[in-house]
Residue frames as a rotation matrix with the C-alpha (Angstrom) as fourth column:
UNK 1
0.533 0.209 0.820 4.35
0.674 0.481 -0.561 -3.70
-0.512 0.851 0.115 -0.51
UNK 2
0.962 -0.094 -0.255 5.84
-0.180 -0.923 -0.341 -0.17
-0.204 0.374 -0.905 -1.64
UNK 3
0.169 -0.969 0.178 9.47
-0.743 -0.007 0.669 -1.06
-0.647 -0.246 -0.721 -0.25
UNK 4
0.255 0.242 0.936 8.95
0.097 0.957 -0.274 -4.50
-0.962 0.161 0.220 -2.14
UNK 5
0.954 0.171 0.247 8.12
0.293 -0.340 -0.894 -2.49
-0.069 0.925 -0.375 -5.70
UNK 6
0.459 -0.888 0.000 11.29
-0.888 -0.459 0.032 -0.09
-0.028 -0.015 -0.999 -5.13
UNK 7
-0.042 -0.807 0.589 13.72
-0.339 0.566 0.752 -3.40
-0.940 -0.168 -0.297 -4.39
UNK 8
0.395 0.339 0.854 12.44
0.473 0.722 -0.505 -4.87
-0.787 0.604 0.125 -7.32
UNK 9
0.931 0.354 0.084 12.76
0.283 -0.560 -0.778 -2.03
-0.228 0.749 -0.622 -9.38
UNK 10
0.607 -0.781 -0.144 16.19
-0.738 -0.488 -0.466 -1.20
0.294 0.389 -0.873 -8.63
UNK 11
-0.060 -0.630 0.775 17.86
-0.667 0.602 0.438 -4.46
-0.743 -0.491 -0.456 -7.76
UNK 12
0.004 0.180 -0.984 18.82
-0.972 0.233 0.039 -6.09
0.236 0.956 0.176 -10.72
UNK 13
-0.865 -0.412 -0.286 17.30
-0.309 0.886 -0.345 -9.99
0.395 -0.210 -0.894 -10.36
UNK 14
-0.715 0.690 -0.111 14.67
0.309 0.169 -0.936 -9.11
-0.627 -0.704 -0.334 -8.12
UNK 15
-0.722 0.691 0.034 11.35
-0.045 -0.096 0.994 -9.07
0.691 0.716 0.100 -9.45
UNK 16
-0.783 0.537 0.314 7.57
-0.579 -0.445 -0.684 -7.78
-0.227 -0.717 0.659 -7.84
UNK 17
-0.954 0.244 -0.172 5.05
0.240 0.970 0.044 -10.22
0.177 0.001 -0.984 -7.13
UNK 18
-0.484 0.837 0.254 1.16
-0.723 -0.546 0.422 -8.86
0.493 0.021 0.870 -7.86
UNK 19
-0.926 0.274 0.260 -0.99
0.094 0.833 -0.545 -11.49
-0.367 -0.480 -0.797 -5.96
UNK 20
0.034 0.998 -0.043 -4.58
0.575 -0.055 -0.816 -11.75
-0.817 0.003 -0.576 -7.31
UNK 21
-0.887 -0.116 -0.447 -5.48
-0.256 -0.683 0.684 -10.34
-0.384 0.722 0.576 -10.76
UNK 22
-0.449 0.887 -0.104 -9.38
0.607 0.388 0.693 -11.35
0.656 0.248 -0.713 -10.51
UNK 23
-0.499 0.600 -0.625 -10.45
0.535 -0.354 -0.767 -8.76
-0.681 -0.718 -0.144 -7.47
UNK 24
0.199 0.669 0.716 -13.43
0.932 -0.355 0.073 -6.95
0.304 0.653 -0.694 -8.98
UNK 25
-0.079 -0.607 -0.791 -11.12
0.367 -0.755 0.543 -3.47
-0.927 -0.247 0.283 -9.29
UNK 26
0.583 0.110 -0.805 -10.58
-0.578 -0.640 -0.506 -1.33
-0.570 0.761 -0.309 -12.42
UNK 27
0.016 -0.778 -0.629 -7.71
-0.979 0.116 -0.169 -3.33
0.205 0.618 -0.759 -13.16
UNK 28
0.647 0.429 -0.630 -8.06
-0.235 0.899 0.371 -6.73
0.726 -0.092 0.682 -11.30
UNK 29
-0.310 -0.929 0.201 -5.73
0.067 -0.232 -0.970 -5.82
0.949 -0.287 0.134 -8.87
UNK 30
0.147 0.456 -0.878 -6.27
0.989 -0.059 0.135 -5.26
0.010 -0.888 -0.460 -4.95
UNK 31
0.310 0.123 0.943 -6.91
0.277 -0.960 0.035 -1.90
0.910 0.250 -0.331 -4.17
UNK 32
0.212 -0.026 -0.977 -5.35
0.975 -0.058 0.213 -0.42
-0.063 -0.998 0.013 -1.01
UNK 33
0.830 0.272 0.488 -5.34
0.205 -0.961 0.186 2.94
0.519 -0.054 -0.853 0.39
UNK 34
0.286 -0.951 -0.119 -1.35
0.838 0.308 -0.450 3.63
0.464 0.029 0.885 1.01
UNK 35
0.994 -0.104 -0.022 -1.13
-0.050 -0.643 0.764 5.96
-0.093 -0.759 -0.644 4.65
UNK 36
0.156 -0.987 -0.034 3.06
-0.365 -0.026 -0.931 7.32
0.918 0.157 -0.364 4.61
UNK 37
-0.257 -0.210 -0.943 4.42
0.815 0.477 -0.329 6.01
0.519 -0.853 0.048 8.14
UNK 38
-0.826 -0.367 -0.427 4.99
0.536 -0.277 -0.797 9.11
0.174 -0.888 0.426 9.77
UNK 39
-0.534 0.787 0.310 1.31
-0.675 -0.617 0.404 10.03
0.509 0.007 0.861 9.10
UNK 40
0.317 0.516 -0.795 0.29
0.411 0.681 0.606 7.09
0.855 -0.519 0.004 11.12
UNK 41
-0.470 -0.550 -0.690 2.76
0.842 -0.046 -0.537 7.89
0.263 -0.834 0.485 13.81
UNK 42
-0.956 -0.124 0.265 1.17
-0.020 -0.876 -0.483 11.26
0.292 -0.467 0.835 14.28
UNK 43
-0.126 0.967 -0.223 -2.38
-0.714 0.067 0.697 9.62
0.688 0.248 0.682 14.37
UNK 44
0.291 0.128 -0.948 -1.22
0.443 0.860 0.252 7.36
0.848 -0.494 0.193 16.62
UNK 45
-0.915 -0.154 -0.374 0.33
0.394 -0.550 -0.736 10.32
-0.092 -0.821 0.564 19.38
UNK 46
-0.747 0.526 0.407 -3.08
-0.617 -0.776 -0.129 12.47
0.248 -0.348 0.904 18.73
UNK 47
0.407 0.655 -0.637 -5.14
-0.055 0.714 0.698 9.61
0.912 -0.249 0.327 19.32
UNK 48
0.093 -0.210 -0.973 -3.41
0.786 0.615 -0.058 9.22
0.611 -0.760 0.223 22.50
UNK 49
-0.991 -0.002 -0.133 -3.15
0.092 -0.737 -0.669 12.57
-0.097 -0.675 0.731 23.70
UNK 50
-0.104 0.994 -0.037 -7.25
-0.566 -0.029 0.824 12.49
0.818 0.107 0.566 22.81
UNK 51
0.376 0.489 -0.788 -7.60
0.291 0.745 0.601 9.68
0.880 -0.455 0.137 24.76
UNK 52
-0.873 -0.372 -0.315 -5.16
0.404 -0.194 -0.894 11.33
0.271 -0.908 0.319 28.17
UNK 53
-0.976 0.165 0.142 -8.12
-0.209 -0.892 -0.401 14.18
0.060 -0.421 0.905 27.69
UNK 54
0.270 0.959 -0.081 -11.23
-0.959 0.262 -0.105 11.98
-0.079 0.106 0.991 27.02
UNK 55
-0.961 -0.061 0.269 -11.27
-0.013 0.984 0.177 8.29
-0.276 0.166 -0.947 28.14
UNK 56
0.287 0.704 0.650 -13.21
-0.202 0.708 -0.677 6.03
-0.936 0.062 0.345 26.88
UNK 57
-0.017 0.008 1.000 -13.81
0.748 0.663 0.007 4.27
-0.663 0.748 -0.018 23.66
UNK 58
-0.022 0.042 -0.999 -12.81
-0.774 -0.633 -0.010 6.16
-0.633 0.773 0.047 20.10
UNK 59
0.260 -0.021 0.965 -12.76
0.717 0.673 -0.179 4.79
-0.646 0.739 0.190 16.77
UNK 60
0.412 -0.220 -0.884 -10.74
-0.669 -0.732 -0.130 6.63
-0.619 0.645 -0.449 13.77
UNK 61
0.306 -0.753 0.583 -9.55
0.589 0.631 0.505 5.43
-0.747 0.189 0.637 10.69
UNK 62
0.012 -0.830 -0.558 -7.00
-0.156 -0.553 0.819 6.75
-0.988 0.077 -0.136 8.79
UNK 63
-0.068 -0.395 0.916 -6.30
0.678 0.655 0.333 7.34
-0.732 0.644 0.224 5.21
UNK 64
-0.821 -0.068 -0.568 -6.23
-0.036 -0.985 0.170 9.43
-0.570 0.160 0.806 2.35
UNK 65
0.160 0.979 0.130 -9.77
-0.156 0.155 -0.975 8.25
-0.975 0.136 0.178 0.80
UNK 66
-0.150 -0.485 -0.862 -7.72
-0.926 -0.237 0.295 7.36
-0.347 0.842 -0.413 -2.53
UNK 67
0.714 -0.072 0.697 -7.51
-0.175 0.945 0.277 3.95
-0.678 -0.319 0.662 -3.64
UNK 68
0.356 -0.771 -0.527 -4.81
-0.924 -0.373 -0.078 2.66
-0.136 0.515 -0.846 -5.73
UNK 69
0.810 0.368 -0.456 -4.40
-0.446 0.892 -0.072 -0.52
0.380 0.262 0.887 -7.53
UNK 70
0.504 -0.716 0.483 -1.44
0.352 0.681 0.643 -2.83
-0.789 -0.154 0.595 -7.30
UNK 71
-0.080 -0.770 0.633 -0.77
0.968 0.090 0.233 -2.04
-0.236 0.631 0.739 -10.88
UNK 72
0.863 0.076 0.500 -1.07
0.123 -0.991 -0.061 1.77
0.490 0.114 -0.864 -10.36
UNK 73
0.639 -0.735 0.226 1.71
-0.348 -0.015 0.937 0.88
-0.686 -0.677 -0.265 -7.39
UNK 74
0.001 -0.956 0.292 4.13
0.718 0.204 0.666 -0.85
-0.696 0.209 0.687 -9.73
UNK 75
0.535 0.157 0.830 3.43
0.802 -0.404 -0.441 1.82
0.266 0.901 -0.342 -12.48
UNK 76
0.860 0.090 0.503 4.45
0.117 -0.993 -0.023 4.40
0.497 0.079 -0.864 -10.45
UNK 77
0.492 -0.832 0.257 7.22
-0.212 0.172 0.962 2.94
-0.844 -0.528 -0.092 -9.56
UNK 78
0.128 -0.673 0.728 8.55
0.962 0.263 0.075 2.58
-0.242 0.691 0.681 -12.69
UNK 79
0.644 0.005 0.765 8.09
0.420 -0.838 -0.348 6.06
0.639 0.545 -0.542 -13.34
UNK 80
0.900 -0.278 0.336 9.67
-0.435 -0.629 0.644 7.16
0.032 -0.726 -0.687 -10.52
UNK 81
0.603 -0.458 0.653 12.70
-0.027 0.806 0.591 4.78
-0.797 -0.374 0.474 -10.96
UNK 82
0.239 -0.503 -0.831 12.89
-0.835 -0.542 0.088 4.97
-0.495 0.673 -0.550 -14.44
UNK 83
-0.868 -0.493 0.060 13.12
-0.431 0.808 0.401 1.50
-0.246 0.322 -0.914 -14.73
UNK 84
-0.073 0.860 -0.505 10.59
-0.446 0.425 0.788 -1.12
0.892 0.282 0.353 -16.22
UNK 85
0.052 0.286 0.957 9.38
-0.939 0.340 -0.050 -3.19
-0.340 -0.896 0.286 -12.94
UNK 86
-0.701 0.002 -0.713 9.70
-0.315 0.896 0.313 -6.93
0.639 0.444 -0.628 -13.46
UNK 87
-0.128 0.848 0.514 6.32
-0.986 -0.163 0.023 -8.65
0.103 -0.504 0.858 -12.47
UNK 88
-0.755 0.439 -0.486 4.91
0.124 0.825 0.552 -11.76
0.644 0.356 -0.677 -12.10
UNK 89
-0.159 0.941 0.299 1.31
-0.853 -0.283 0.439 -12.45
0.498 -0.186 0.847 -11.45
UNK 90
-0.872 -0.480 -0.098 0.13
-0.305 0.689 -0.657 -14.64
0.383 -0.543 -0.747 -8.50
UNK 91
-0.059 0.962 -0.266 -2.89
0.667 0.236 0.706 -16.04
0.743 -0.136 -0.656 -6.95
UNK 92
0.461 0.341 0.819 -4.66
-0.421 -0.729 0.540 -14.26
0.781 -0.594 -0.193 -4.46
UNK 93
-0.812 -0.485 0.325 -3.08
-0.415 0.087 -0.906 -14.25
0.411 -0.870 -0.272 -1.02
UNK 94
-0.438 0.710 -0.551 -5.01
0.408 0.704 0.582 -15.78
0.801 0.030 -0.598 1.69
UNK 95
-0.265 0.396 -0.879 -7.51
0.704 -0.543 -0.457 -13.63
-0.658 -0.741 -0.135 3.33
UNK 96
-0.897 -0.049 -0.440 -7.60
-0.212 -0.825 0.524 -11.34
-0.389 0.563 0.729 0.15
């Protein structure tokens, strides 16, 4: 969704699609908890070097215990851009 916001923001034309503006959130947005890549990737090698030294069954999950609406994500993309985001509002995805 991040890479989405950014195209939007700086490709003139392209515009960011919010899905759902009824979840019971601060804003009415979906709330997700937005891990960078290469902090997975390293969570995914120590999880595996855990598991060379201790089989069996783990369970970990990952994140930074933040949440962060949809519109907090396009907000801060505009700041960070500089540009207004162009939005439109959608129903809720399915499964959301």
């Amino acid at each position: 969704v991040i890479p989405l916001a950014i195209e939007a923001a700086l490709r003139p034309g392209r515009t960011f699609t919010v899905n759902g503006t009824d979840f019971d959130t601060r804003d009415g947005t979906a709330v997700r908890d937005y891990v960078h890549v290469t902090d997975l990737a390293r969570a995914h090698v120590l999880a595996g070097e855990k598991l060379l030294r201790d089989p069996g069954v783990h369970v970990y999950n990952l994140g930074t215990g933040t949440g962060t609406t949809v519109n907090e994500l396009v907000d801060a993309v505009s700041r960070a851009s500089g540009t207004l985001l162009p939005v439109a509002y959608g129903p809720r995805r399915a499964g959301d």
